[in-house]
N, CA, C and O atoms as a GROMACS GRO file, in nm:
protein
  428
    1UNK      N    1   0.084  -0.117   0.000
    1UNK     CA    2   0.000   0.000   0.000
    1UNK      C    3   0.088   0.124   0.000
    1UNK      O    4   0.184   0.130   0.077
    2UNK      N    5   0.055   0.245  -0.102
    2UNK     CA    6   0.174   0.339  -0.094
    2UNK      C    7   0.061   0.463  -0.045
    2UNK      O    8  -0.046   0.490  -0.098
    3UNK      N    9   0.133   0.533   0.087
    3UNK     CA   10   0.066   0.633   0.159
    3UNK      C   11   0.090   0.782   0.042
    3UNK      O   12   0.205   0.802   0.002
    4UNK      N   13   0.020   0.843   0.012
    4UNK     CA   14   0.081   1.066  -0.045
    4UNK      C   15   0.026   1.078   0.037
    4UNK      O   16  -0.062   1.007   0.085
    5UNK      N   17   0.091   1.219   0.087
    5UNK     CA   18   0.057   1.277   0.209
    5UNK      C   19   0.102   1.424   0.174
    5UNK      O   20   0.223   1.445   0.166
    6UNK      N   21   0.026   1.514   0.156
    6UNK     CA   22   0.038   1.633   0.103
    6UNK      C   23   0.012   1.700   0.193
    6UNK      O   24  -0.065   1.655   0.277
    7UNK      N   25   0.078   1.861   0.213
    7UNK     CA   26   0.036   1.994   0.297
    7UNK      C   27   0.035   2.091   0.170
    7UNK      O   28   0.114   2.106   0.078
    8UNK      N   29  -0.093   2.153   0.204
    8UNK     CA   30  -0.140   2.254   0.150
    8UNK      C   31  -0.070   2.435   0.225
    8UNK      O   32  -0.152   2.524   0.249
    9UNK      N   33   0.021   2.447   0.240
    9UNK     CA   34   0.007   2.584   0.324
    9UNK      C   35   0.052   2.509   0.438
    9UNK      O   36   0.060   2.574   0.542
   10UNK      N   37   0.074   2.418   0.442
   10UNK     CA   38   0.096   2.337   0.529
   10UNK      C   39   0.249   2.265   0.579
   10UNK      O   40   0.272   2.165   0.511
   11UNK      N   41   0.336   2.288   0.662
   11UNK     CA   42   0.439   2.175   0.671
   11UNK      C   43   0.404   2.046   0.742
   11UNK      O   44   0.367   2.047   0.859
   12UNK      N   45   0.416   1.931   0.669
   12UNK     CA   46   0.417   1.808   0.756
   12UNK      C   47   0.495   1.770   0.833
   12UNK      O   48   0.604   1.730   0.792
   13UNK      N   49   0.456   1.769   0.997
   13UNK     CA   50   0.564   1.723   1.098
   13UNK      C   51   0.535   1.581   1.101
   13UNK      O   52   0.446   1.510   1.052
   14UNK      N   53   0.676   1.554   1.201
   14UNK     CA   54   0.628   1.449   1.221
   14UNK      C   55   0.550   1.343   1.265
   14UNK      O   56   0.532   1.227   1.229
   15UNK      N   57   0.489   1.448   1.394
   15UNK     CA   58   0.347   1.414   1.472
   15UNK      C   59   0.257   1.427   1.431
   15UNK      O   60   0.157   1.419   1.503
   16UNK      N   61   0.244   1.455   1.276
   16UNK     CA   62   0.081   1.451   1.205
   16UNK      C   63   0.116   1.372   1.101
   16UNK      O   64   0.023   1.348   1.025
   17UNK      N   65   0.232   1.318   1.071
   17UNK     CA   66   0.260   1.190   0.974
   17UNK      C   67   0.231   1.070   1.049
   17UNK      O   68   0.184   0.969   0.995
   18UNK      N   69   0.265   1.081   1.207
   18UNK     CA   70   0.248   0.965   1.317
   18UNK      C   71   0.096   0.909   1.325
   18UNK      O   72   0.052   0.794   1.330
   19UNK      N   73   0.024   1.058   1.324
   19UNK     CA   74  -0.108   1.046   1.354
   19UNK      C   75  -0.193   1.009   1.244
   19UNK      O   76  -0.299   0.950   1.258
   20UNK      N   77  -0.131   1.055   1.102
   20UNK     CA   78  -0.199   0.986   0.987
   20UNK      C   79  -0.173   0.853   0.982
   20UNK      O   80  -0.271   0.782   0.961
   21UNK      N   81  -0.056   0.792   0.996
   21UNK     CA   82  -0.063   0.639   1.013
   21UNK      C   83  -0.114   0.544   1.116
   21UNK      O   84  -0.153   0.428   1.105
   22UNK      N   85  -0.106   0.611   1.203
   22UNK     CA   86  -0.203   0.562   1.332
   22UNK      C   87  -0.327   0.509   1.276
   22UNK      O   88  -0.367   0.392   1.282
   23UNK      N   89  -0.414   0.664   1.191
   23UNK     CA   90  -0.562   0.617   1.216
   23UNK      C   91  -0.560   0.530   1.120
   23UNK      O   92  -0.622   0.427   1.146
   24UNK      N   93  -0.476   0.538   0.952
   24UNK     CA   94  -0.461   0.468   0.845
   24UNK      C   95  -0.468   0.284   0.914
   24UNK      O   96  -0.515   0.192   0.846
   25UNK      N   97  -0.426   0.269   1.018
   25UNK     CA   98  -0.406   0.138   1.085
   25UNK      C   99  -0.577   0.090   1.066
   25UNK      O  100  -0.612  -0.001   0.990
   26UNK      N  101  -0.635   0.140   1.118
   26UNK     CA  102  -0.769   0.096   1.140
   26UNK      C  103  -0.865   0.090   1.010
   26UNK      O  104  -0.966   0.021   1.017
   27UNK      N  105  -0.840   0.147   0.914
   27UNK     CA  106  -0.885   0.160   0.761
   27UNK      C  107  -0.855   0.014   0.701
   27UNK      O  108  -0.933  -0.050   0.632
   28UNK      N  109  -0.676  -0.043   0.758
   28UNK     CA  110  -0.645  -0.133   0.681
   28UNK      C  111  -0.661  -0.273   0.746
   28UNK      O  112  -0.652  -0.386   0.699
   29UNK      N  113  -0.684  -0.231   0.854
   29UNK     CA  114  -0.758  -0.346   0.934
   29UNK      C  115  -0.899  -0.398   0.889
   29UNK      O  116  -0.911  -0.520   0.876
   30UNK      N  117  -0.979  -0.340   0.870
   30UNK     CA  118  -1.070  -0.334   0.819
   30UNK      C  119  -1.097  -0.410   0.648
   30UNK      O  120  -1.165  -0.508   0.617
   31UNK      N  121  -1.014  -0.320   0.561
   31UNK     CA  122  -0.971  -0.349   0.428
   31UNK      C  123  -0.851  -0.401   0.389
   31UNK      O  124  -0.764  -0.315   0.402
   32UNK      N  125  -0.803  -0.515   0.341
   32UNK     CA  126  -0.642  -0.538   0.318
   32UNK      C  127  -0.646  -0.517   0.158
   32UNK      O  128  -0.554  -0.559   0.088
   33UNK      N  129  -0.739  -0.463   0.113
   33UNK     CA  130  -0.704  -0.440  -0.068
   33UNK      C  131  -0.708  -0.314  -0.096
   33UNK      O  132  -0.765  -0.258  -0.189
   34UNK      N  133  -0.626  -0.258   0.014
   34UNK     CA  134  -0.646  -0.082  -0.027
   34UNK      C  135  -0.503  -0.101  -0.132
   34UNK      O  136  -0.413  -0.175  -0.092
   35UNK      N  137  -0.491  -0.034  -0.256
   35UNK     CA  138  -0.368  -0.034  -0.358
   35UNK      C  139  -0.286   0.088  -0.275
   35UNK      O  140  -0.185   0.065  -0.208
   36UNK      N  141  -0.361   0.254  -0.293
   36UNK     CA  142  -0.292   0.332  -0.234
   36UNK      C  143  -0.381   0.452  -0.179
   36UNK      O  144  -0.497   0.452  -0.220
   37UNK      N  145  -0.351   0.536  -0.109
   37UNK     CA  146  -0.406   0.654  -0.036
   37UNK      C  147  -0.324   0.765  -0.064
   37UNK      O  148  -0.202   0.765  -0.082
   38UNK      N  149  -0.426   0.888  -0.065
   38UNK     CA  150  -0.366   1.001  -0.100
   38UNK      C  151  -0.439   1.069   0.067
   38UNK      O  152  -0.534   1.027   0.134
   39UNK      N  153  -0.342   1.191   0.091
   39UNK     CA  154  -0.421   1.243   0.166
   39UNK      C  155  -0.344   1.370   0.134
   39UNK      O  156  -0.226   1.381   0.100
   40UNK      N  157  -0.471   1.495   0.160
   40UNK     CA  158  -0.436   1.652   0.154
   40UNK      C  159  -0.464   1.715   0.221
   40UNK      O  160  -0.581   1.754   0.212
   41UNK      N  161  -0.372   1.773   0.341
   41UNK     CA  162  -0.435   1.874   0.418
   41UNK      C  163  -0.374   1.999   0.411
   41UNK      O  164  -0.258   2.026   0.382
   42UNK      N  165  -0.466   2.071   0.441
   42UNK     CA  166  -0.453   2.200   0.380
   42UNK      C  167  -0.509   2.295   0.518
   42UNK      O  168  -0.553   2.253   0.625
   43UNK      N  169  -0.494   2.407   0.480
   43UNK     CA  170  -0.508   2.510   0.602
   43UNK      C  171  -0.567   2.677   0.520
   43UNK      O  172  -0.471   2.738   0.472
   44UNK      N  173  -0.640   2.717   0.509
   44UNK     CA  174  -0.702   2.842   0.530
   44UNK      C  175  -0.709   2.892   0.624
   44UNK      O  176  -0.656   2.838   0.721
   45UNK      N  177  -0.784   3.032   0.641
   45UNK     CA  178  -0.742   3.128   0.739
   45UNK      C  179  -0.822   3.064   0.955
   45UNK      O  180  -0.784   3.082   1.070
   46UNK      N  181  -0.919   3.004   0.898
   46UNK     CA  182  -0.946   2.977   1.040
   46UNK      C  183  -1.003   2.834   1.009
   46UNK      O  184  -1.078   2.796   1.099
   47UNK      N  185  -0.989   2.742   0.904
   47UNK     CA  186  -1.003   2.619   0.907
   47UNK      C  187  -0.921   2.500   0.801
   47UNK      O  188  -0.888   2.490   0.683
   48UNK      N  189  -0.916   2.430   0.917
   48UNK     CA  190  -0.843   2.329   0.860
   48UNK      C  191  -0.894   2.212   0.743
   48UNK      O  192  -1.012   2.194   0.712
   49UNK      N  193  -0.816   2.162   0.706
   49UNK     CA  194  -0.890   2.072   0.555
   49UNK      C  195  -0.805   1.970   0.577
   49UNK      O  196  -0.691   1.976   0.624
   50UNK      N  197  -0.907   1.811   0.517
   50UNK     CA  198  -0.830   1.727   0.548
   50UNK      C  199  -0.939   1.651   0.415
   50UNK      O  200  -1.062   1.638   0.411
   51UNK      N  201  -0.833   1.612   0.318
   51UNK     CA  202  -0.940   1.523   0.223
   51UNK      C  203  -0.836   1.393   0.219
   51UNK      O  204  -0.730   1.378   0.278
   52UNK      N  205  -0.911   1.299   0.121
   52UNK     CA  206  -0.816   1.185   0.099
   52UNK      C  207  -0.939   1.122   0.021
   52UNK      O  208  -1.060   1.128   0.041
   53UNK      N  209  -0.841   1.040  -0.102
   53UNK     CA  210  -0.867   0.950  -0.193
   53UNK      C  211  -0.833   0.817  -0.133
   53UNK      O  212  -0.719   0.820  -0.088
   54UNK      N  213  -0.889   0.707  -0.118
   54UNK     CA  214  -0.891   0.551  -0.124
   54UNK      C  215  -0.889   0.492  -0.246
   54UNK      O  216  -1.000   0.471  -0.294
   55UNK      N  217  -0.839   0.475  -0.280
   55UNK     CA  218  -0.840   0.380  -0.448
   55UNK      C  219  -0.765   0.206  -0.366
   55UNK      O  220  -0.657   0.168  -0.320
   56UNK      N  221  -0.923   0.142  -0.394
   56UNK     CA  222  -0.917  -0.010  -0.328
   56UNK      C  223  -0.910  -0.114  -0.484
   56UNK      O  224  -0.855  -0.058  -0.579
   57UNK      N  225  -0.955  -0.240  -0.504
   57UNK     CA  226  -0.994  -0.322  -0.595
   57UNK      C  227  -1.121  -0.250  -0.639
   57UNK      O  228  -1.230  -0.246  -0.581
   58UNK      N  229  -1.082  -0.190  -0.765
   58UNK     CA  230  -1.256  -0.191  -0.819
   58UNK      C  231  -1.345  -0.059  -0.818
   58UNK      O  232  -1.445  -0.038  -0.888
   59UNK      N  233  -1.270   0.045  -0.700
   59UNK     CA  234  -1.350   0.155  -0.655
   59UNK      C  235  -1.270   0.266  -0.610
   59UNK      O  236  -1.184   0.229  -0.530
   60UNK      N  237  -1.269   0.402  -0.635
   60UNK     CA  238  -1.200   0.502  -0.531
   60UNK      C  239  -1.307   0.570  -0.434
   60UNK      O  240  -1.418   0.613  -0.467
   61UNK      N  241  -1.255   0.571  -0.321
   61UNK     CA  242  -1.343   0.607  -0.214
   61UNK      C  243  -1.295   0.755  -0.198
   61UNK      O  244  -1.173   0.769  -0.200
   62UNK      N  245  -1.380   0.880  -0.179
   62UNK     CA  246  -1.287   1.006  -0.124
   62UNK      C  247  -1.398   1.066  -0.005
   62UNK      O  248  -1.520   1.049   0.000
   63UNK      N  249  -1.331   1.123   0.062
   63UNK     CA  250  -1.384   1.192   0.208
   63UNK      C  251  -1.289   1.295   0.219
   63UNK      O  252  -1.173   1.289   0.180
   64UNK      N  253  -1.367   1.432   0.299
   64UNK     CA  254  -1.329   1.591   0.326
   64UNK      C  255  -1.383   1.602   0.425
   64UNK      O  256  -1.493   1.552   0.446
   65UNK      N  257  -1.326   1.659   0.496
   65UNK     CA  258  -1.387   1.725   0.605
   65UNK      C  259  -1.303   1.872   0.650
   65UNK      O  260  -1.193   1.903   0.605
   66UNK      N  261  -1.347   1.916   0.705
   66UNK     CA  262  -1.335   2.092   0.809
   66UNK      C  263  -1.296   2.092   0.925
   66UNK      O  264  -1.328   1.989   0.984
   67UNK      N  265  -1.236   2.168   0.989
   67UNK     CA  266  -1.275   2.197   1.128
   67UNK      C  267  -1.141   2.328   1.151
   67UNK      O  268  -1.066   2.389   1.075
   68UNK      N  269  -1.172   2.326   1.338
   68UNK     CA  270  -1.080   2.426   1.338
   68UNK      C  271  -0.962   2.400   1.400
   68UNK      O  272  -0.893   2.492   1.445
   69UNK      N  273  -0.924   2.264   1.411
   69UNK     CA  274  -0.845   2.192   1.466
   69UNK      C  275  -0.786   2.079   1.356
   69UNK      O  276  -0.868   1.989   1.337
   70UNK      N  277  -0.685   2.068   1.294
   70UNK     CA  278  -0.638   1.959   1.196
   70UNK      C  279  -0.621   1.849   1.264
   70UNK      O  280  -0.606   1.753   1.188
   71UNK      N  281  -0.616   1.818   1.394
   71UNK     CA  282  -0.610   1.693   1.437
   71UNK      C  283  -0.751   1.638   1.456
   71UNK      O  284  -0.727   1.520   1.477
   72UNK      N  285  -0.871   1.650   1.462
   72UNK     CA  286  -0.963   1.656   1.493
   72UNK      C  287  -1.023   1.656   1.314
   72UNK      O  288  -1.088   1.567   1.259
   73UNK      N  289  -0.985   1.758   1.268
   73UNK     CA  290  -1.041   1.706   1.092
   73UNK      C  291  -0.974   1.546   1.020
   73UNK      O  292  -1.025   1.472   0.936
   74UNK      N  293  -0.841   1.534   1.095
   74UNK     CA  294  -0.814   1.379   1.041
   74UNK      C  295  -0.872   1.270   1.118
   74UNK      O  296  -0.862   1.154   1.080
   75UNK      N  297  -0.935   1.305   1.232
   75UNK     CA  298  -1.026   1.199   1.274
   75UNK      C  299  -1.094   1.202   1.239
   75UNK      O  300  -1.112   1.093   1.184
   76UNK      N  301  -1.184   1.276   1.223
   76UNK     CA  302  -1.334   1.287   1.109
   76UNK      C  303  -1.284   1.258   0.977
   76UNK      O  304  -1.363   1.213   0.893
   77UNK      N  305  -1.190   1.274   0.955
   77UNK     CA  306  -1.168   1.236   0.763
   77UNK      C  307  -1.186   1.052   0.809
   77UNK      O  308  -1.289   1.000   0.768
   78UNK      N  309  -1.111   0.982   0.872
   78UNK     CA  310  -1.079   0.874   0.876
   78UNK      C  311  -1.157   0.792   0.949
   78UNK      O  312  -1.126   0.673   0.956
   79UNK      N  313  -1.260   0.835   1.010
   79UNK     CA  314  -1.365   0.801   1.070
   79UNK      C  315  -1.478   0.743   0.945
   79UNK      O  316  -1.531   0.632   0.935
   80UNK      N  317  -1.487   0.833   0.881
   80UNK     CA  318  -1.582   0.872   0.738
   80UNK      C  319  -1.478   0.750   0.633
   80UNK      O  320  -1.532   0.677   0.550
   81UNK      N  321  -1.403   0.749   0.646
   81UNK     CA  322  -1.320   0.684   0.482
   81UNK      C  323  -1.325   0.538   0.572
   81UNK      O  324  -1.325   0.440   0.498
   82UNK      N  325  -1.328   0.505   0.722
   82UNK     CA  326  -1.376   0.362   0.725
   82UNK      C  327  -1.499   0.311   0.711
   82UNK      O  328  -1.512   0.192   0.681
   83UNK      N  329  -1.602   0.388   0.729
   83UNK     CA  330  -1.742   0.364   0.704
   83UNK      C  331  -1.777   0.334   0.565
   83UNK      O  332  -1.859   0.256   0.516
   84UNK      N  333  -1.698   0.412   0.517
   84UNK     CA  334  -1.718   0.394   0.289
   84UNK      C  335  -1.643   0.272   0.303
   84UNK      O  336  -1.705   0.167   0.287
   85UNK      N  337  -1.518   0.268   0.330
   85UNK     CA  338  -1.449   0.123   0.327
   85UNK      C  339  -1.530   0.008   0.371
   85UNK      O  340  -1.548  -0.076   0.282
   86UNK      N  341  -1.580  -0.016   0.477
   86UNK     CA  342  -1.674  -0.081   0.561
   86UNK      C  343  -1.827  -0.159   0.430
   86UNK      O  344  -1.880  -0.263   0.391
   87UNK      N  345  -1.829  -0.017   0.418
   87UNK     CA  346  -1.996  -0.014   0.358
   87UNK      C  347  -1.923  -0.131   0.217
   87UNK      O  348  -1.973  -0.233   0.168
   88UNK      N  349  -1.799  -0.065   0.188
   88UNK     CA  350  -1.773  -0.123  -0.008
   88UNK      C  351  -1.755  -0.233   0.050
   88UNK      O  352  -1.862  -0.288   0.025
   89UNK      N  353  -1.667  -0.339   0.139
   89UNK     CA  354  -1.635  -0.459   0.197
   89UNK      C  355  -1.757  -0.530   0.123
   89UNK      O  356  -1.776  -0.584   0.014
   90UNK      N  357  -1.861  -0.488   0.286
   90UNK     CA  358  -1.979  -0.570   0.247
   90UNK      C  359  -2.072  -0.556   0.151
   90UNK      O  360  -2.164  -0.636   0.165
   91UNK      N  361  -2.086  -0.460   0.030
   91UNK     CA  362  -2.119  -0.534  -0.066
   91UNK      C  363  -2.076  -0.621  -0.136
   91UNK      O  364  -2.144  -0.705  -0.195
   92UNK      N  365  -1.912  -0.606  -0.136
   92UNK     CA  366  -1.850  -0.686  -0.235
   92UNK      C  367  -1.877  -0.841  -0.156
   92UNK      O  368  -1.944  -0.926  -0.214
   93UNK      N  369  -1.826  -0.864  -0.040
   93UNK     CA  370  -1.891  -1.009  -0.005
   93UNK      C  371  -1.965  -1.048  -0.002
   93UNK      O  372  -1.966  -1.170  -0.016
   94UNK      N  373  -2.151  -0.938   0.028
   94UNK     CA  374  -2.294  -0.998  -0.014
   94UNK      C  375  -2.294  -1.025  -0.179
   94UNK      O  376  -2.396  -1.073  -0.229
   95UNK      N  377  -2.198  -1.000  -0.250
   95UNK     CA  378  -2.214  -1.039  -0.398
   95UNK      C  379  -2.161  -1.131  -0.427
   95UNK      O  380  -2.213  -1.206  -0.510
   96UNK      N  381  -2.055  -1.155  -0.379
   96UNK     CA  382  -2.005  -1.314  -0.375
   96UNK      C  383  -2.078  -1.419  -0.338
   96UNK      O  384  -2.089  -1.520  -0.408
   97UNK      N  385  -2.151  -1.397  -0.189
   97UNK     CA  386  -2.247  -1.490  -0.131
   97UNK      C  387  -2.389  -1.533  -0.218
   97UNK      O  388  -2.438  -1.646  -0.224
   98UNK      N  389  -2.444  -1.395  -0.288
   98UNK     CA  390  -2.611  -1.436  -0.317
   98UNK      C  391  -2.590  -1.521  -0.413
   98UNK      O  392  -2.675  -1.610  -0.410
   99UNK      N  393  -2.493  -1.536  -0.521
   99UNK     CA  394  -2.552  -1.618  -0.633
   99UNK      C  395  -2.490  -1.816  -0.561
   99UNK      O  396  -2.528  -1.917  -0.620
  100UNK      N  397  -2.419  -1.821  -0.463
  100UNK     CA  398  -2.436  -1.955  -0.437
  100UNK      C  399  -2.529  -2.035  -0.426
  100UNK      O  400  -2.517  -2.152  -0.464
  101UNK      N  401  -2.701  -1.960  -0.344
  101UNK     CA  402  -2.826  -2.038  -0.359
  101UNK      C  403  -2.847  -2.053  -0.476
  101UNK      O  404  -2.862  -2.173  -0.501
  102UNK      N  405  -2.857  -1.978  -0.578
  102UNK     CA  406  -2.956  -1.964  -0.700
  102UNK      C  407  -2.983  -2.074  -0.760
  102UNK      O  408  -3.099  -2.109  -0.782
  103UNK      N  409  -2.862  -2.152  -0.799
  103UNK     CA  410  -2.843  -2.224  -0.920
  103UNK      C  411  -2.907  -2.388  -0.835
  103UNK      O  412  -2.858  -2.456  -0.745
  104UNK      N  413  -3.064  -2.408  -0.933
  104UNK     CA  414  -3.116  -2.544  -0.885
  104UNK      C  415  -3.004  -2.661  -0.921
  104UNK      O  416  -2.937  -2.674  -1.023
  105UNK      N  417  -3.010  -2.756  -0.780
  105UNK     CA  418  -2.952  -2.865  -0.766
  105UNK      C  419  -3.019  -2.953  -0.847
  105UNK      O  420  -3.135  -2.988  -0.822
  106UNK      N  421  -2.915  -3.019  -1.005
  106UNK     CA  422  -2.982  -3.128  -1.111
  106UNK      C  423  -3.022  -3.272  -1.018
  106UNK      O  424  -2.957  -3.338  -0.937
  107UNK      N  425  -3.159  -3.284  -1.070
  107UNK     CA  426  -3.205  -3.462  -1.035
  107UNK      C  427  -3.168  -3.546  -1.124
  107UNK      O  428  -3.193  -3.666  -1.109
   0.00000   0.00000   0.00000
């Protein structure tokens, strides 16, 4: 899995590279077919920005969020990008599962 990690206006320390991989832990726990992640945070005058692309098998997932705290917008970004992750999982396994009944057993 290859992490981008972009600042907008922004320098990346190292305690918000720590903290992006931290929460990234729980995304990939969740999902082990993430290919790669982008993430962009950015800073305007009294709020912070935190977006990110998921590109998994099949789908890119993206989530943004605000606030006035950047540590607090990458929990809400990554909060939000496991729930899309979550949600894509289980369709892709309820689609695997439904067509096993279908097909009548020959007499």
């Amino acid at each position: 899995m290859n992490l981008n990690l972009t600042g907008r206006h922004l320098d990346i320390t190292p305690a918000i590279r720590e903290h992006v991989n931290g929460k990234l832990g729980k995304v990939k726990r969740h999902f082990d077919n993430v290919i790669d992640i982008n993430v962009i945070l950015s800073v305007d005058k009294l709020k912070q920005k935190a977006e990110a692309s998921v590109h998994v098998s099949g789908k890119t997932i993206f989530a943004e969020t605000e606030d006035a705290n950047l540590y607090v917008a990458i929990d809400s970004l990554f909060d939000s990008l496991d729930r899309q992750v979550l949600k894509h999982k289980e369709k892709n396994t309820a689609h695997r599962h439904d067509d096993s009944g279908k097909h009548p057993v020959a007499e």
